[in-house]
PyMOL Python script that loads the backbone (N, CA, C, O; Angstrom):
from pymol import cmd

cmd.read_pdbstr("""\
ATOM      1  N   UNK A   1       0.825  -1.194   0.000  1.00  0.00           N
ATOM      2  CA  UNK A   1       0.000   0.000   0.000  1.00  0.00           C
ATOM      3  C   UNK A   1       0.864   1.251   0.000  1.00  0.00           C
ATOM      4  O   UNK A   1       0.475   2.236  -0.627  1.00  0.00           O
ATOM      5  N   UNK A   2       2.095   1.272   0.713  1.00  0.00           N
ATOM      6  CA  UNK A   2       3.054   2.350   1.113  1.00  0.00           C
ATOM      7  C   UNK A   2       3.507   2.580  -0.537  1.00  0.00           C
ATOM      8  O   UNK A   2       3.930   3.651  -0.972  1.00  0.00           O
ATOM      9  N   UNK A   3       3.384   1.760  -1.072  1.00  0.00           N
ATOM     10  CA  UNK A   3       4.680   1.680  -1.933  1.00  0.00           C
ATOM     11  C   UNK A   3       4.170   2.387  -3.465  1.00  0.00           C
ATOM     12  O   UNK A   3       4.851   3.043  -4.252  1.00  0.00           O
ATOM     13  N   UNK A   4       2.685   1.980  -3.561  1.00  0.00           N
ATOM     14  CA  UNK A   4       2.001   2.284  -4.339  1.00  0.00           C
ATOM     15  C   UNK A   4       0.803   3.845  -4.384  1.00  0.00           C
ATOM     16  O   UNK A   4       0.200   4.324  -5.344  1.00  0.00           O
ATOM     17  N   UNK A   5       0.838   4.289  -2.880  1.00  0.00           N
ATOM     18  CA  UNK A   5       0.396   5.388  -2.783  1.00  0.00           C
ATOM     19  C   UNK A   5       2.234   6.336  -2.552  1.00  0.00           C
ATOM     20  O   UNK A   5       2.452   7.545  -2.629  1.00  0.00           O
ATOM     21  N   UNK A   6       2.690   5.817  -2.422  1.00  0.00           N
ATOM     22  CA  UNK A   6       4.012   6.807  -2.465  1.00  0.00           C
ATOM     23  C   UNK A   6       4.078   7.270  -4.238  1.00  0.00           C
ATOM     24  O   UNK A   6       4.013   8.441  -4.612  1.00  0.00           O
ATOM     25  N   UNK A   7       4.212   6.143  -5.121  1.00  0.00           N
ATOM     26  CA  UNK A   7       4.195   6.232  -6.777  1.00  0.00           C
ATOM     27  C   UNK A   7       3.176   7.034  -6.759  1.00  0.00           C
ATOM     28  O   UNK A   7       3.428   8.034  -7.431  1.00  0.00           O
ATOM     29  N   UNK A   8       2.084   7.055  -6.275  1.00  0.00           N
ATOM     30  CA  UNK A   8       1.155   8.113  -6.807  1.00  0.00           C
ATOM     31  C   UNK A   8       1.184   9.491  -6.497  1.00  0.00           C
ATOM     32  O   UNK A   8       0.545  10.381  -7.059  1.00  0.00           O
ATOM     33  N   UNK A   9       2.071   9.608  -5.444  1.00  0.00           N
ATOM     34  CA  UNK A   9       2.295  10.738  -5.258  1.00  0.00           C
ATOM     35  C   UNK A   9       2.998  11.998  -5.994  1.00  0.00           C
ATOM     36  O   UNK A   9       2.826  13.185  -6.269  1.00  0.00           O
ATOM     37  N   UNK A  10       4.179  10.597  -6.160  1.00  0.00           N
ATOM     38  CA  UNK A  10       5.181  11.242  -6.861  1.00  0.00           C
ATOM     39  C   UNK A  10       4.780  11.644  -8.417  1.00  0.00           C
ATOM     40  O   UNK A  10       5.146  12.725  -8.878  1.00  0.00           O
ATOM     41  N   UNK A  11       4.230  10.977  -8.967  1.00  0.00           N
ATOM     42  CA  UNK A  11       3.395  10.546 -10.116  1.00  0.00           C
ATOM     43  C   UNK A  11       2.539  12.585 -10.539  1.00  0.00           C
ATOM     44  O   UNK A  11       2.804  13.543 -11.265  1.00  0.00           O
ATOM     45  N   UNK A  12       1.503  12.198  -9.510  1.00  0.00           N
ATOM     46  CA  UNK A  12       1.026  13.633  -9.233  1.00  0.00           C
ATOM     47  C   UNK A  12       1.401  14.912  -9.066  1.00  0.00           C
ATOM     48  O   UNK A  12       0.816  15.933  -9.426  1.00  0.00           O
ATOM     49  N   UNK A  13       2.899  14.725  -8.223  1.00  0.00           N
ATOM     50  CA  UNK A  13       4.136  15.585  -8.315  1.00  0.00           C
ATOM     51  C   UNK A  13       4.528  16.392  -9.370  1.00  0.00           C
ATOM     52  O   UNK A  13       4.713  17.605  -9.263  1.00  0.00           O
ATOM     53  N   UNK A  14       4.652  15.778 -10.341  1.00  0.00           N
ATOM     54  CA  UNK A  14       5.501  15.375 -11.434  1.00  0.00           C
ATOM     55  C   UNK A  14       4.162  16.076 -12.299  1.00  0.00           C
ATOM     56  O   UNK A  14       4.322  17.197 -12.781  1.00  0.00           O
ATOM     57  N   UNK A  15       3.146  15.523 -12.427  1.00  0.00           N
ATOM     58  CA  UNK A  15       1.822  16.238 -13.626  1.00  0.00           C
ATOM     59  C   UNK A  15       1.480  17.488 -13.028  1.00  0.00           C
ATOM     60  O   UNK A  15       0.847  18.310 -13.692  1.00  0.00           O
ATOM     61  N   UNK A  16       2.006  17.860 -11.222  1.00  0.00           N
ATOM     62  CA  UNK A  16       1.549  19.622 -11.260  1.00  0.00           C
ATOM     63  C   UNK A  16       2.662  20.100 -11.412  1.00  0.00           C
ATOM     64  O   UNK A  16       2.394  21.300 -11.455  1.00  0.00           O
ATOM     65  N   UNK A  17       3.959  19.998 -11.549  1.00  0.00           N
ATOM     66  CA  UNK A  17       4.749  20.629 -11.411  1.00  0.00           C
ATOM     67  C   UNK A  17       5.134  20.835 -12.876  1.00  0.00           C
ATOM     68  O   UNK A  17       5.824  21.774 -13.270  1.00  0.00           O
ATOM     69  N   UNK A  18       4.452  19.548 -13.903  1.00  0.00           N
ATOM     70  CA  UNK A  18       4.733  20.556 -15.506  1.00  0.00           C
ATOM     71  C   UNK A  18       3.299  21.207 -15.764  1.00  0.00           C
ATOM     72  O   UNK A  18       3.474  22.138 -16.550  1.00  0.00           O
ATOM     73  N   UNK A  19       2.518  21.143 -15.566  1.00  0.00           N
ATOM     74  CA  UNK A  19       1.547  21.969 -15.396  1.00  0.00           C
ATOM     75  C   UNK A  19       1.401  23.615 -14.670  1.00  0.00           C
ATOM     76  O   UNK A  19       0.555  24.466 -14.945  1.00  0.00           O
ATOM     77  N   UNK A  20       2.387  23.691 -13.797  1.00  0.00           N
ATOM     78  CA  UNK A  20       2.289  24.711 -12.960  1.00  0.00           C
ATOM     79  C   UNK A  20       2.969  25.827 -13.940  1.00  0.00           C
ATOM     80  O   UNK A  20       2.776  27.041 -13.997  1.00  0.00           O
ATOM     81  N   UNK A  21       4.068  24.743 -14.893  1.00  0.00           N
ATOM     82  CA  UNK A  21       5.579  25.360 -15.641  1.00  0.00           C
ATOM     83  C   UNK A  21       4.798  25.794 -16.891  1.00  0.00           C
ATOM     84  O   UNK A  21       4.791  26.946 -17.323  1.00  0.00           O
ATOM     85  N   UNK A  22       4.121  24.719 -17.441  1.00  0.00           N
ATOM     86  CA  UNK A  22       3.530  25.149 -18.665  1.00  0.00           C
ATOM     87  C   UNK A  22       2.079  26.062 -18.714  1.00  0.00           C
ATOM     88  O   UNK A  22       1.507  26.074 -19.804  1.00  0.00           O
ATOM     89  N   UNK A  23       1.461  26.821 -17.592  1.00  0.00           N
ATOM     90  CA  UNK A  23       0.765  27.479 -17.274  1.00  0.00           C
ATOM     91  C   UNK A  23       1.311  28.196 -16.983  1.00  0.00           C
ATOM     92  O   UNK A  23       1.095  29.075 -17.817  1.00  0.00           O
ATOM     93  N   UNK A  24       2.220  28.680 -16.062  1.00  0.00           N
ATOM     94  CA  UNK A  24       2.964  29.947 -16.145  1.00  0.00           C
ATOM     95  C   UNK A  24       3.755  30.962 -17.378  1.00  0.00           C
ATOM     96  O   UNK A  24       3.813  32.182 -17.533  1.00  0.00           O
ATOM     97  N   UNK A  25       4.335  29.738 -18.170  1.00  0.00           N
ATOM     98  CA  UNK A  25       5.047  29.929 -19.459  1.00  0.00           C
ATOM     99  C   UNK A  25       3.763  30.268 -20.158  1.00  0.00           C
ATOM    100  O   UNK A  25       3.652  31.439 -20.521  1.00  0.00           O
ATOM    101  N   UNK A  26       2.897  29.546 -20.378  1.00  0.00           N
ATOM    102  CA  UNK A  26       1.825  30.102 -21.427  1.00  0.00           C
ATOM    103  C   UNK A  26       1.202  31.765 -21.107  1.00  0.00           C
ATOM    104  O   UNK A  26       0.926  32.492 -22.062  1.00  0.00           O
ATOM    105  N   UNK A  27       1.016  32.276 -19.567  1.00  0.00           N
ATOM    106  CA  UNK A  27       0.783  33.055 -19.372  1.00  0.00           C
ATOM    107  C   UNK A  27       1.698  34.452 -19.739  1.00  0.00           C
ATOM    108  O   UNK A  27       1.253  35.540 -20.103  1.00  0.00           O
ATOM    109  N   UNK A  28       2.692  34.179 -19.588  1.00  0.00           N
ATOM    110  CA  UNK A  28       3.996  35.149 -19.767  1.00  0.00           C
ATOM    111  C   UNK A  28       4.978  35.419 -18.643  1.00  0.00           C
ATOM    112  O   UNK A  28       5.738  36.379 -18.519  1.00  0.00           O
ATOM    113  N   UNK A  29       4.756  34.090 -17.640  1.00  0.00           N
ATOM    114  CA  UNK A  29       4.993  34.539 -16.278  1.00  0.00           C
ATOM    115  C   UNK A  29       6.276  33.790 -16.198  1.00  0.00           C
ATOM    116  O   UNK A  29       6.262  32.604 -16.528  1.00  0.00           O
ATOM    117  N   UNK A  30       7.643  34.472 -15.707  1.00  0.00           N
ATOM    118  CA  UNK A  30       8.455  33.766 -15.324  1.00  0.00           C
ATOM    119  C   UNK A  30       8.435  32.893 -14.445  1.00  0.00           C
ATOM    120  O   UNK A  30       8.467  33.247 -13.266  1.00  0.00           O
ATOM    121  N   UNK A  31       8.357  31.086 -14.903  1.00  0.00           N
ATOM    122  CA  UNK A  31       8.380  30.469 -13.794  1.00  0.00           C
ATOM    123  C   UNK A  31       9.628  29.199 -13.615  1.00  0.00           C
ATOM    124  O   UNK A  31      10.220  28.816 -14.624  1.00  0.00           O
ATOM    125  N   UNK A  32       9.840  28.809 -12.714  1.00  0.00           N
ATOM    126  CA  UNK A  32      11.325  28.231 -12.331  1.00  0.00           C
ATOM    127  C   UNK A  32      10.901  26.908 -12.724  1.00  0.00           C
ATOM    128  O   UNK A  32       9.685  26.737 -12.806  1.00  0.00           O
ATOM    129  N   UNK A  33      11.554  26.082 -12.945  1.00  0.00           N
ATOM    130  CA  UNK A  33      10.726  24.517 -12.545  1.00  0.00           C
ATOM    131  C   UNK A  33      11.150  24.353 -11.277  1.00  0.00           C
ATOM    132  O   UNK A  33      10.305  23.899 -10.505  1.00  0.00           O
ATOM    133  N   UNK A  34      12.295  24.610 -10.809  1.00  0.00           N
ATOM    134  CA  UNK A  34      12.478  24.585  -8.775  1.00  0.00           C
ATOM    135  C   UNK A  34      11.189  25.224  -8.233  1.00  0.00           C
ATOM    136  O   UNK A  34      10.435  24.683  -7.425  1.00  0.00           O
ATOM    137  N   UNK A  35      10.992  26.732  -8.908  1.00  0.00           N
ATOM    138  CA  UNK A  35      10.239  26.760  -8.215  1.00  0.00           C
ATOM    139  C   UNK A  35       8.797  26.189  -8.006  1.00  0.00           C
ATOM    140  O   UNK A  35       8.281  26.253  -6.890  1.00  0.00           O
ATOM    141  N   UNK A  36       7.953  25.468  -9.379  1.00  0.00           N
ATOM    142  CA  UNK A  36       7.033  25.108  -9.391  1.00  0.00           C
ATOM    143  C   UNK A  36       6.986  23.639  -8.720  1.00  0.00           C
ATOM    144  O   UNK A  36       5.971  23.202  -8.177  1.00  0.00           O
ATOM    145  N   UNK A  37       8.327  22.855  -8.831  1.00  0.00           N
ATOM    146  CA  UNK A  37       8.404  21.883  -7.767  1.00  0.00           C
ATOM    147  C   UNK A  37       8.124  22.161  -6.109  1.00  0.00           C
ATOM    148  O   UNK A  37       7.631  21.322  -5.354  1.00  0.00           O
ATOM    149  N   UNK A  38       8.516  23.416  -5.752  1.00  0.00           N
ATOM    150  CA  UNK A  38       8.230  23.525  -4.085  1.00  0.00           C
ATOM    151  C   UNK A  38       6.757  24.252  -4.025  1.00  0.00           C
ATOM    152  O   UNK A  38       6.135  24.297  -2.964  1.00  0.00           O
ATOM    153  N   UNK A  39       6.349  24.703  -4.997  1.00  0.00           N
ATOM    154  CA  UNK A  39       4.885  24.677  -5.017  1.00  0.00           C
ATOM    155  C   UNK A  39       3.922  23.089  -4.850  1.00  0.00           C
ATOM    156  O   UNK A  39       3.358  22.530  -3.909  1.00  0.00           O
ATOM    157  N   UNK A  40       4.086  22.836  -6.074  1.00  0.00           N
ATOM    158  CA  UNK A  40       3.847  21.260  -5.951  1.00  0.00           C
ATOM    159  C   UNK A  40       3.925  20.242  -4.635  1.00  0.00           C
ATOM    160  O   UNK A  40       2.990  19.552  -4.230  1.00  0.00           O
ATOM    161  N   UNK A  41       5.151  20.306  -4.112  1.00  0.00           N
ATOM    162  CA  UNK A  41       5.245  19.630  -2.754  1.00  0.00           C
ATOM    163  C   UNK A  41       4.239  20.346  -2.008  1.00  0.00           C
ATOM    164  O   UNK A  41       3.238  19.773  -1.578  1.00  0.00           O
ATOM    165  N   UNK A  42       4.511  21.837  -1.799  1.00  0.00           N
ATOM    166  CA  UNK A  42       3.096  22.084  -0.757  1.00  0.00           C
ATOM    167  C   UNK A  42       2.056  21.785  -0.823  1.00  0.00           C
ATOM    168  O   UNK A  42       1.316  21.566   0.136  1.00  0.00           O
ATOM    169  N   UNK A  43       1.751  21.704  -2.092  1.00  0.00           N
ATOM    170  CA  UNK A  43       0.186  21.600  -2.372  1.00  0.00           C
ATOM    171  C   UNK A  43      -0.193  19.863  -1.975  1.00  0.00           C
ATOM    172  O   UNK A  43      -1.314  19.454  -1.672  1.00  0.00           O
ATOM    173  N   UNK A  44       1.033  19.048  -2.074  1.00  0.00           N
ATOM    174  CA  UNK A  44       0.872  17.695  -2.044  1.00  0.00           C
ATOM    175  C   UNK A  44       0.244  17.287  -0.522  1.00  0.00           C
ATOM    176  O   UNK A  44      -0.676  16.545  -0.177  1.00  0.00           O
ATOM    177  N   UNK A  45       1.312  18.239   0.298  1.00  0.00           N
ATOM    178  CA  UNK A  45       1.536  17.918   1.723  1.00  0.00           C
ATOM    179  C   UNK A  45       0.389  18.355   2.411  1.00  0.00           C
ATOM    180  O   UNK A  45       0.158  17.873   3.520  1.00  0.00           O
ATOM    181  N   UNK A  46      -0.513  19.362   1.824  1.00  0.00           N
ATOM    182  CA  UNK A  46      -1.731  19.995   2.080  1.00  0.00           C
ATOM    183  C   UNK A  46      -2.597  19.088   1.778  1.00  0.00           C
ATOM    184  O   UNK A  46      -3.016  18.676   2.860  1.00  0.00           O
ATOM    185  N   UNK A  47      -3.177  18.465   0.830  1.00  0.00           N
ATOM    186  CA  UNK A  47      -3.932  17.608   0.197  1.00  0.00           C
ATOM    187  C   UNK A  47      -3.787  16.083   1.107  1.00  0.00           C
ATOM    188  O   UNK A  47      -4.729  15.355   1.420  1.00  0.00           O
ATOM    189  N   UNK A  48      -2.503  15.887   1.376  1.00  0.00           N
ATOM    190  CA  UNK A  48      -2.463  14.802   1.729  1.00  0.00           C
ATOM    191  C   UNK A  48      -2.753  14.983   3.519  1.00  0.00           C
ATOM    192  O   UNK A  48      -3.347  14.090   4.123  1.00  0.00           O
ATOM    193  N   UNK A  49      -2.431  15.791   3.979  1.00  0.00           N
ATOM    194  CA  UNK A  49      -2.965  16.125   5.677  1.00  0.00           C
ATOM    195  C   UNK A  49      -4.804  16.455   5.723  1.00  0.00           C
ATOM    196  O   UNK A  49      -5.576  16.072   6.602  1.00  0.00           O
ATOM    197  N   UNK A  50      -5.117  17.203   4.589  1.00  0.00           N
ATOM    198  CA  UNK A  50      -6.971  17.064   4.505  1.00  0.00           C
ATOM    199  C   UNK A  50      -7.650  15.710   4.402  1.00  0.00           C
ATOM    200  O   UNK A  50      -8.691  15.405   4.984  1.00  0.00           O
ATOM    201  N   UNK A  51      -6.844  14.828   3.483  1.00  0.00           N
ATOM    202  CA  UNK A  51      -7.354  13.584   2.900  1.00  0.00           C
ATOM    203  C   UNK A  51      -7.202  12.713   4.318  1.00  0.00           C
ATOM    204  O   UNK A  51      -8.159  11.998   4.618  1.00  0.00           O
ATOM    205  N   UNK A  52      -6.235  12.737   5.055  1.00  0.00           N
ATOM    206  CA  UNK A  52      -5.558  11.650   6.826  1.00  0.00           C
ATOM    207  C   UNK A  52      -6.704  12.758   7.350  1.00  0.00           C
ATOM    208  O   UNK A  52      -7.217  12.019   8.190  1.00  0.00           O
ATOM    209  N   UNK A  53      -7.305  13.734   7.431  1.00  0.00           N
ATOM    210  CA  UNK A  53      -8.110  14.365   8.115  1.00  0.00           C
ATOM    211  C   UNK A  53      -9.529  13.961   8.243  1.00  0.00           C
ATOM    212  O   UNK A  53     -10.459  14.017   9.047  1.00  0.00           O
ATOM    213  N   UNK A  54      -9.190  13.454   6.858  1.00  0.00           N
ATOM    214  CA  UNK A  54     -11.083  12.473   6.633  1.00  0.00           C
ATOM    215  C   UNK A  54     -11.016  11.245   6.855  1.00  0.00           C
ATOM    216  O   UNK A  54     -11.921  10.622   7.410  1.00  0.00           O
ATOM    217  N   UNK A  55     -10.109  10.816   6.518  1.00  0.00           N
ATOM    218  CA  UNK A  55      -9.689   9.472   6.886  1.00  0.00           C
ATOM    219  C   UNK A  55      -9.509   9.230   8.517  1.00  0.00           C
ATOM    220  O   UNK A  55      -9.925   8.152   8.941  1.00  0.00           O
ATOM    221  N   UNK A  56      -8.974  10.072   9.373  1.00  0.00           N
ATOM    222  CA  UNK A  56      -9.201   9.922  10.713  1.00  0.00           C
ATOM    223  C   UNK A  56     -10.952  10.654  10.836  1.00  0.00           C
ATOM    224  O   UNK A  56     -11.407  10.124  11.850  1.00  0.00           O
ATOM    225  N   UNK A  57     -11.214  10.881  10.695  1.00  0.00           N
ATOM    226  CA  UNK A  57     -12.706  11.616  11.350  1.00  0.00           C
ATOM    227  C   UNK A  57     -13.862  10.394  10.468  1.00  0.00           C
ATOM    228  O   UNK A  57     -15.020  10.631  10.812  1.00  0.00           O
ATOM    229  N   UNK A  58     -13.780   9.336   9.569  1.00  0.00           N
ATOM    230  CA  UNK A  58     -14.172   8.522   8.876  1.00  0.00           C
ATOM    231  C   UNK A  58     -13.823   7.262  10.009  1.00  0.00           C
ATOM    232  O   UNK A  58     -14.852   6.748  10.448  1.00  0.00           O
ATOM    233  N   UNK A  59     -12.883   6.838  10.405  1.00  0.00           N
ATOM    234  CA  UNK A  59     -12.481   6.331  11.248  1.00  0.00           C
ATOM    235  C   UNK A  59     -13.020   6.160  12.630  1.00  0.00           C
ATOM    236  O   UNK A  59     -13.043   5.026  13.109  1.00  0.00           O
ATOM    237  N   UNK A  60     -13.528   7.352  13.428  1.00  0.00           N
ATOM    238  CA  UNK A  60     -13.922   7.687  14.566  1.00  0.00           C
ATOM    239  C   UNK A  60     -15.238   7.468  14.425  1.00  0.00           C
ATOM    240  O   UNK A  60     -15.849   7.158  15.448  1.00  0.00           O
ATOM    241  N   UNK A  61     -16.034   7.579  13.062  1.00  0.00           N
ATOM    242  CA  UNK A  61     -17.469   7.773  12.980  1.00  0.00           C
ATOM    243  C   UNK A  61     -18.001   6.707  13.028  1.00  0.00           C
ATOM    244  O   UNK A  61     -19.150   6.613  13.461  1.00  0.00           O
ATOM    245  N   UNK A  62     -17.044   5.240  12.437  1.00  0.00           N
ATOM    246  CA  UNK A  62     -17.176   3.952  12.118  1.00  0.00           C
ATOM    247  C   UNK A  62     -16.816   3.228  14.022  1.00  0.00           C
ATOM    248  O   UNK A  62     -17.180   2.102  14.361  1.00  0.00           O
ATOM    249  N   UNK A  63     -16.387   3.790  14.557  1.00  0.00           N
ATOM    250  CA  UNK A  63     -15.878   3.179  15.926  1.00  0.00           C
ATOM    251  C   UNK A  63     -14.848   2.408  16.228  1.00  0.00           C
ATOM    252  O   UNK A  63     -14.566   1.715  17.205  1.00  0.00           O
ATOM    253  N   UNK A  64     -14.048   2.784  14.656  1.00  0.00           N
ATOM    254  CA  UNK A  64     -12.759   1.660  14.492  1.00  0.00           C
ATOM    255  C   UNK A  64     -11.437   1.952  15.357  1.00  0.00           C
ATOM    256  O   UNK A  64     -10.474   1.188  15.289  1.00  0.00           O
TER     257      UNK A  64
END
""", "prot")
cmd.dss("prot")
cmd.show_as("cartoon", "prot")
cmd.util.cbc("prot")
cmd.orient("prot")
């Protein structure tokens, strides 16, 4: 399970962070790929603490 939600992460990583590059570039906006990578991680680390947020409060509701 570790191994395969880790790949997806990274996976996801990887599709916002050329997305972030090729949306910025299309706009006219100077953007780094460093920097759209430490965007990316935040947004990951955010997403992934909301998602353990439902997942614990999903958890508690069930009595597990």
């Amino acid at each position: 399970m570790l191994k395969s939600g880790l790949a997806a992460t990274v996976a996801l990583t990887l599709v916002v962070v050329l997305f972030l590059w090729a949306a910025g570039k299309a706009f006219g906006f100077q953007v780094s790929v460093i920097g759209s990578l430490v965007m990316s991680i935040g947004l990951t680390l955010v997403l992934n603490l909301i998602l353990a947020a439902f997942k614990r409060r999903d958890r508690g509701a069930r009595g597990i």
